[in-house]
C-alpha positions in Angstrom: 0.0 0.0 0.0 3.0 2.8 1.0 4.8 1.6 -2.0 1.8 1.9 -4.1 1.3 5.8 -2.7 5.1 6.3 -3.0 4.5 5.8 -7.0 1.3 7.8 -7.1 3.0 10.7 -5.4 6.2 10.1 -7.8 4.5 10.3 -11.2 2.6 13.5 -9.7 5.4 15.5 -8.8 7.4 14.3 -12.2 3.7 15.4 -13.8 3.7 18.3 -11.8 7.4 19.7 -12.7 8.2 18.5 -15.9 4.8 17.8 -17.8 2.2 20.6 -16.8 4.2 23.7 -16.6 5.1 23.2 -20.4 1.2 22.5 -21.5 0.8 26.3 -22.2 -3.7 26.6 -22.9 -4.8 29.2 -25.3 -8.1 30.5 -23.6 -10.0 32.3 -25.9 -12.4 34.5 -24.0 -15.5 37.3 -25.2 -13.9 40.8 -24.4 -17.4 42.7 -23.8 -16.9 46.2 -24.1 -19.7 49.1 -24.2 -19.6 51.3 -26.3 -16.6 50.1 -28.0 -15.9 52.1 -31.1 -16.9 49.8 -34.5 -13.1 50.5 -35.4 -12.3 47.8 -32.5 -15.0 45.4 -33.0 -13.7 41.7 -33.1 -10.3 42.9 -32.1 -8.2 40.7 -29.9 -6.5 41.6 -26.9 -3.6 38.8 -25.7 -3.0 38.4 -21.9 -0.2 36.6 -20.1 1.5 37.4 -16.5 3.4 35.8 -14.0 6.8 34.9 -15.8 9.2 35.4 -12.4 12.1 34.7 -14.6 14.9 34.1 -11.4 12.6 31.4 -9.8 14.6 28.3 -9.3 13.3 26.0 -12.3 11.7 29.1 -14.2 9.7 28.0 -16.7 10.9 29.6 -19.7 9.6 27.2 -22.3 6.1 27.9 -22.1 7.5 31.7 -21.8 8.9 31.4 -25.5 6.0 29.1 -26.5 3.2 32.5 -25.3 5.0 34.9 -27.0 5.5 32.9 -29.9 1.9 32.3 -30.3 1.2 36.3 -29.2 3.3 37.1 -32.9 1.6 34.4 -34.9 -2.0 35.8 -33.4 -0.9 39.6 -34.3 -3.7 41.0 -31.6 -4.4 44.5 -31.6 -2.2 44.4 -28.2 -0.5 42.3 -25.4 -0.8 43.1 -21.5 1.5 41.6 -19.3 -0.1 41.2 -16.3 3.1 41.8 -13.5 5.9 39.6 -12.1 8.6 39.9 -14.6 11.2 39.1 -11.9 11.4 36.4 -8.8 13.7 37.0 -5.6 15.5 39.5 -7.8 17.0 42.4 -5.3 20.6 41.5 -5.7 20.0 40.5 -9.6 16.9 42.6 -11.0 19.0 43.6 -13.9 20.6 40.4 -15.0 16.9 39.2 -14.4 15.4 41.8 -16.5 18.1 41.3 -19.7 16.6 37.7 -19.8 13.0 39.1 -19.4 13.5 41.6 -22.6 15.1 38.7 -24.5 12.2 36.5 -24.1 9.8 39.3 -24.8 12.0 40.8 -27.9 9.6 39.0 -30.3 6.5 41.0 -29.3 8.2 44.5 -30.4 10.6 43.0 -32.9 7.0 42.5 -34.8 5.8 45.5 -33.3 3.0 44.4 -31.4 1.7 47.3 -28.8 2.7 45.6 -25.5 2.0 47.2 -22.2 2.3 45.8 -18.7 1.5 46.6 -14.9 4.1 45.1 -11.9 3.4 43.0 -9.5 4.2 41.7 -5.9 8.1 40.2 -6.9 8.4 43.5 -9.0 8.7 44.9 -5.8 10.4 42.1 -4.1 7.5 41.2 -2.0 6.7 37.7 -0.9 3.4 39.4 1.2 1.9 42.3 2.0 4.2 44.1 4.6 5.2 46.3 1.7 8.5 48.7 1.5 6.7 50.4 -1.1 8.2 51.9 -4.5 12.1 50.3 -4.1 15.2 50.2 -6.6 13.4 46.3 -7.8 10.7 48.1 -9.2 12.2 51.2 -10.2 14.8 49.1 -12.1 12.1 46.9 -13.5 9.9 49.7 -14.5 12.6 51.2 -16.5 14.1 48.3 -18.3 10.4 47.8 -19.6 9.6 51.2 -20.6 13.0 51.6 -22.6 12.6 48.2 -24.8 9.3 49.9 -25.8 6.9 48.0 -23.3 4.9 50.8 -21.5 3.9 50.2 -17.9 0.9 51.3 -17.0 0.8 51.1 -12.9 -2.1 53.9 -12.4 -1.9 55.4 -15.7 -4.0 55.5 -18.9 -3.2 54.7 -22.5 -5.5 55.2 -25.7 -5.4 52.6 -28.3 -6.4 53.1 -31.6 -6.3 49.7 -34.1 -4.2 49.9 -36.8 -5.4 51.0 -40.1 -7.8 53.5 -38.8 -7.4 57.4 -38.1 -6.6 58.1 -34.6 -9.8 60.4 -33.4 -11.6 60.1 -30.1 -14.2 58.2 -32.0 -11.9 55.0 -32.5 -10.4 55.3 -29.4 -10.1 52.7 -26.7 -8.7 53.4 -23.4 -6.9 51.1 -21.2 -6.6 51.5 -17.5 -3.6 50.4 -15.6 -3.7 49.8 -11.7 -0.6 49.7 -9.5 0.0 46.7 -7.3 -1.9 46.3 -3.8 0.9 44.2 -2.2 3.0 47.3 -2.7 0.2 49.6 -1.4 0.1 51.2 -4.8 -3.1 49.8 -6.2 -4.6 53.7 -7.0 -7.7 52.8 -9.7 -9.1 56.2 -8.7 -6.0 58.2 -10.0 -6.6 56.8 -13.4 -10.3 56.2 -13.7 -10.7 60.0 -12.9 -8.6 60.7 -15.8 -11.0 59.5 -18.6 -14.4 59.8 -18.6 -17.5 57.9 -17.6 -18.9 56.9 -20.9 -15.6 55.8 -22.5 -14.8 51.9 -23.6 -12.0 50.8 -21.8 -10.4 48.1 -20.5 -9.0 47.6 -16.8 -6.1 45.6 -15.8 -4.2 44.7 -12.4 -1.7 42.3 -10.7 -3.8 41.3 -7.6 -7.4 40.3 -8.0 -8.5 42.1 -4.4 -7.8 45.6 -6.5 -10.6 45.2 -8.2 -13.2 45.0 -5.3 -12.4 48.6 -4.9 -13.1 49.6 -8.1 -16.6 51.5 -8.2 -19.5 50.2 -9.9 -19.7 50.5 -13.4 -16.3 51.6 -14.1 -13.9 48.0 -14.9 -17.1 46.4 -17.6 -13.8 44.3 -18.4 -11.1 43.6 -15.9 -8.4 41.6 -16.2 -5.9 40.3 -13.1 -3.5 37.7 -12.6 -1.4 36.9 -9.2 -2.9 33.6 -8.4 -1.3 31.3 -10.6 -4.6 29.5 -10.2 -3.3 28.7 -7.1 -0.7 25.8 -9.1 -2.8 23.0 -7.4 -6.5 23.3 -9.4 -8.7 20.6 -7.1 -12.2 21.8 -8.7 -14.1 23.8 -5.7 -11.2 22.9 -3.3 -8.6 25.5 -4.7 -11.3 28.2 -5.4 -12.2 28.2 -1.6 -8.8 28.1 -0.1 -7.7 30.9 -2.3 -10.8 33.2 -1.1 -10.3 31.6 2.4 -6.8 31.8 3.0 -5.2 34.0 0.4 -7.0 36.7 -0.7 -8.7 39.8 1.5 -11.4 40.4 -0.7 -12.9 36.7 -1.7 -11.6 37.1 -5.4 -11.6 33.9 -7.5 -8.3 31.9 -8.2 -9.2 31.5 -11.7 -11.4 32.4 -14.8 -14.4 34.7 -14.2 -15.2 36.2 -11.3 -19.0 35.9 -11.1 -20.9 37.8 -8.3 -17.0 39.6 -7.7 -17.0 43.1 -7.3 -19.3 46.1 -7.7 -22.5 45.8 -10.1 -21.6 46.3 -13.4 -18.0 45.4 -13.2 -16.3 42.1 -14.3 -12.7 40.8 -14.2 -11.3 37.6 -15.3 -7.9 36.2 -13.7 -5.9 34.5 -16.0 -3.4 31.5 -14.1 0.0 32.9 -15.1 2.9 31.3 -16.5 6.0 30.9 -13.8 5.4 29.5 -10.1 6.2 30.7 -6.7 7.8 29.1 -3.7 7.4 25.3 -5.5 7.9 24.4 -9.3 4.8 22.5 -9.5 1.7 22.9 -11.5 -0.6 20.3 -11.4 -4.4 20.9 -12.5 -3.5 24.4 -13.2 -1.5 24.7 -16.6 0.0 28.0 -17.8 -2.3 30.3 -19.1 -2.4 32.9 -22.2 -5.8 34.6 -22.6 -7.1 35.6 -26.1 -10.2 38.3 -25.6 -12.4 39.0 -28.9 -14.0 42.6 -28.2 -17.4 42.9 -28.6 -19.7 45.9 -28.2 -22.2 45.1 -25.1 -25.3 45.8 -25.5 
């Protein structure tokens, strides 16, 4: 019987290391927007997050294997959704040179990327923060001089390629700062556009976007939870909400009956792994969203 356990718990760790992490899913998902312009209708936003290039057994093969796909797909944009970098205070930069190289295909092909940081962008394993430090500074900058534009409380307007760049085709995308780092300020740039523009909302941490007022994030997108790299159906959902998260935000998907009325986020599982490198019922993760106009 012990032996027969020993081999179960064997293949699942082999599984868990080796197998999983490198079964990259494509989830293509509806991206309802209202009043989204007709310029951006059945355009496709690609999502991925969590890399934490540094971790000890990164998983940089399902890394290439995302952006790969992102420049065969040619979307209208990528977000990264935070954690670049893993335990990186003493090598952020050497950290950040291997990040750029694996995300040099995205702007070699001159896809419009743009990215928020996370919790290990800042160096933080939980929430006692230390605030803005030199991990994040130095992350922030390496990203923003390749060309990828972080977006931590700040707004960008897109317009889709091919079509004149006028208020009318514009769609505006939200960036929120992380909460870990006590930085997670939706109402600095919600306050910058207006109430009846289309836009799209994106953060690290799911428990942002409980704060977020009604009406304002139609379509939010976090990551952070890495779909908590153990996906037991109902069993991870609960101890994420129970033991992880302040707010009761889902581990994974959707977030039905989340948030404010009006608003909806979806948390896409991530790519790397924190603490163990193990993924078992929770494979990496990059989101396709088709916009649509809501009704």
């Amino acid at each position: 019987m012990w032996l027969l356990l020993a081999k179960i718990l064997a293949a699942a760790v082999v599984y868990g290391a080796a197998i999983e992490p490198r079964l990259l899913l494509t989830e293509q998902e509806p991206g309802s927007v209202p009043k989204l312009p007709p310029a951006w209708e059945g355009k496709q936003i690609a999502v991925f997050a969590d890399m934490q290039v540094g971790m000890w057994w990164s998983n940089r093969d399902a890394i290439r294997r995302a952006v790969h796909n992102v420049v065969e797909l040619k979307p209208a944009a990528t977000l990264i959704v935070g954690d670049f970098v893993y335990e990186a205070e003493e090598s952020v930069n050497s950290q950040m040179s291997e990040v750029l190289g694996l995300l040099q295909p995205l702007l070699d092909n001159h896809i419009p990327t743009y990215a928020v940081l996370g919790n290990h962008d800042y160096e933080l394993m939980n929430e006692h923060s230390r605030k803005e430090n030199a991990v994040s500074r130095r992350v922030r900058f390496a990203l923003d001089s390749a060309g990828i534009r972080t977006l931590d409380n700040r707004v960008a307007i897109l317009i889709p390629p091919g079509v004149d760049s006028t208020p009318a085709n514009a769609l505006y995308l939200v960036g929120v700062g992380d909460k870990w780092a006590m930085n997670d300020k939706s109402e600095i740039p919600l306050s910058q556009i207006g109430d009846s523009v289309p836009r799209i909302v994106f953060m690290h941490n799911p428990d942002s976007f409980a704060h977020i007022p009604a009406g304002e994030a139609p379509l939010a997108i976090a990551a952070h939870t890495h779909g908590m790299q153990l996906g037991i159906p109902w069993v991870s959902a609960w101890m994420w909400r129970k033991y992880f998260s302040d707010e009761g935000a889902p581990v994974a998907g959707w977030g039905h009956h989340y948030g404010e009325p009006g608003n909806n986020v979806y948390v896409n599982r991530g790519i790397g792994f924190s603490v163990l490198p193990l993924r078992i019922g929770a494979p990496p993760e990059l989101t396709v969203f088709t916009l649509s106009r809501a009704p």
